[in-house]
C-alpha positions, -999 to 999 in steps of 0.1 A, spaced: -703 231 287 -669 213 283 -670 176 291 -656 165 325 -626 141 314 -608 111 334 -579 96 324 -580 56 330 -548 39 335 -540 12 305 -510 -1 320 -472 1 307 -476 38 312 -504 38 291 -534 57 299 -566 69 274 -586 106 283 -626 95 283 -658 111 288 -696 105 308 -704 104 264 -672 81 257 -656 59 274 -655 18 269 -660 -15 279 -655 -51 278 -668 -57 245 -645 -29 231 -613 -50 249 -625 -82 240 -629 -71 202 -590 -54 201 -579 -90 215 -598 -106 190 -585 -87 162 -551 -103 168 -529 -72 153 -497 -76 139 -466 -54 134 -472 -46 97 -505 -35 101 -521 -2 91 -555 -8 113 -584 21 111 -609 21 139 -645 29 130 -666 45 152 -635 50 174 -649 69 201 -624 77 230 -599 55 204 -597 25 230 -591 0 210 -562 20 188 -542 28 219 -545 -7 233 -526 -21 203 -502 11 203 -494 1 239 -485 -30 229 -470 -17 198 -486 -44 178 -497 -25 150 -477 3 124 -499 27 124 -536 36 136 -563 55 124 -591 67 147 -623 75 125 -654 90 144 -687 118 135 -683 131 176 -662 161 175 -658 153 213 -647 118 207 -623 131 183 -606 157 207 -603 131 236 -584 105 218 -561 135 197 -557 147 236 -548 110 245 -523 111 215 -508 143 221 -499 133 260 -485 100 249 -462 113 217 -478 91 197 -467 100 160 -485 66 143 -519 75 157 -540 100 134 -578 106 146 -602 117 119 -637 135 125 -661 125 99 -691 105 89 -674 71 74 -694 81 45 -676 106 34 -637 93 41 -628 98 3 -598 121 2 -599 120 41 -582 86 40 -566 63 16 -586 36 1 -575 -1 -5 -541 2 17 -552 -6 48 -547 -43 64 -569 -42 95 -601 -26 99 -620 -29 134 -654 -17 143 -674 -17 177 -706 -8 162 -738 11 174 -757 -22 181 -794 -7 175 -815 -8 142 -824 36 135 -858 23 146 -852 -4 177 -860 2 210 -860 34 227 -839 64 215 -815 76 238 -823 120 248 -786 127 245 -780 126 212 -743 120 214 -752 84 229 -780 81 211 -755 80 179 -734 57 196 -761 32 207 -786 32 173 -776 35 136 -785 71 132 -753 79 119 -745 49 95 -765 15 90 -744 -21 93 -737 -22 57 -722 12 54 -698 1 82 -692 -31 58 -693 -12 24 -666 12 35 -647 -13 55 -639 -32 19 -629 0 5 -604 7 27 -589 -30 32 -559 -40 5 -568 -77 -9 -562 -103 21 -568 -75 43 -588 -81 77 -623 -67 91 -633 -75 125 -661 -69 142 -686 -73 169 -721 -74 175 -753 -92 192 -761 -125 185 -792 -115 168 -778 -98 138 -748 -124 136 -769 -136 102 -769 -100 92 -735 -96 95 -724 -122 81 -749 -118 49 -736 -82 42 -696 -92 46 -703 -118 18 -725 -93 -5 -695 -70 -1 -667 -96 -8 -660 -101 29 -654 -131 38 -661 -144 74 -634 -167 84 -635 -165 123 -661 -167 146 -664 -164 184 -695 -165 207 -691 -144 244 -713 -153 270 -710 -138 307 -705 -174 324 -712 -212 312 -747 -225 307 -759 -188 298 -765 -173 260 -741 -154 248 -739 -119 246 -716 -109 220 -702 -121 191 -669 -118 172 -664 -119 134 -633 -113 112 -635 -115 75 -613 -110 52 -612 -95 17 -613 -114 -10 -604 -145 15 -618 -184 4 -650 -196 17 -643 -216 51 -654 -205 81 -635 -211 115 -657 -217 147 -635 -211 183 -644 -217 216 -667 -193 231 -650 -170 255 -667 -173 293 -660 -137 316 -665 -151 344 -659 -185 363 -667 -192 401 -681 -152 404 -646 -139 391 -630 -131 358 -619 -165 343 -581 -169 333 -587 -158 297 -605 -128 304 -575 -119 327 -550 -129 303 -573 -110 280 -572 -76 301 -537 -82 310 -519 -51 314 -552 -31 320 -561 -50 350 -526 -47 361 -530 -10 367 -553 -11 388 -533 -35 412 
């Protein structure tokens, strides 16, 4: 049975093809805003899924080039659909377990990795039926430090991961981006309104990079039962479509 597809506006005549199995959300917007891309960058999304956060920063053209890397054949023919109705020539989408990228993908060129991980241990929780969400939601596919161990193979030196993830595993993270020459360098907490725990975090490490870590405000979504000025700012164009 073929997947019933929607296209949701992006704004700037932007729009991205996603699925009841992919499709995104704030974290995944948050995380591309986070990243900070710049022009010269050769970014690679892992675990790209519908390829949100790679089209965001081709709307903007704020990267050179993307690479979308996911194991979901069906992830991997929505965002080459995306491409293919946009012309986008820099985009390339990839279908493959990130454990086996040699030859796929060139190592140690790369300036800009990103990753919106699964966010559940193989073993935590209950396991989603559908296994297409279940490999989205729980590392069944690839643990936390393969998503770190690849990530330095395919950054140049002074090249950028970033990353997000729950609060809990934030000493996780951070452990395995330091094992693997990673170091963290940025860090911002995400919590739904003030006075409430966060629900997200945001990490960027770089290879190779100086020990010295960099602690920015946390980001609030809402404020007074709306979405606060930065998270408008934040969505920016996206929002706008839908005005």
């Amino acid at each position: 049975m073929e997947p019933q597809l929607k296209k949701e506006p992006l704004g700037k005549n932007f729009f991205i093809n996603v699925s009841h199995h992919h499709t995104f959300g704030t974290d995944a917007v948050v995380l591309e805003h986070f990243s900070a891309p710049r022009k010269k960058d050769k970014a690679i999304d892992l675990g790209t899924g519908c390829g949100i956060i790679p089209f965001l920063m081709l709307r903007d053209n704020a990267v050179k080039s993307a690479i979308g890397v996911d194991i979901s054949e069906e992830a991997i023919e929505l965002a080459s659909k995306t491409a293919a109705e946009l012309n986008l020539s820099n985009f390339t989408p990839i279908c493959s377990d990130l454990n086996d990228l040699k030859g796929k993908v060139e190592f140690g060129c790369h300036t800009l990795v990103t990753c919106n991980p699964p966010y559940k241990k193989a073993g935590a929780g209950l396991k989603n039926p559908d296994s297409i969400e279940a490999v989205a939601r729980h590392e069944l596919a690839c643990s936390l430090e393969d998503i770190i161990r690849v990530s330095g193979k395919l950054l140049q030196t002074s090249g950028r991961l970033c990353m997000c993830h729950r609060p809990e595993r934030l000493s996780e993270l951070m452990k395995l981006m330091s094992d693997y020459k990673l170091e963290p360098k940025r860090l911002r907490l995400v919590a739904q309104r003030k006075g409430e725990e966060p629900w997200l975090v945001l990490v960027e490490a770089r290879k190779g990079g100086n020990i010295g870590l960099r602690i920015e405000p946390t980001l609030y979504v809402e404020e007074n039962g709306e979405f606060s000025p930065e998270m408008v700012e934040i969505y920016g164009a996206y929002k706008e479509a839908y005005l």
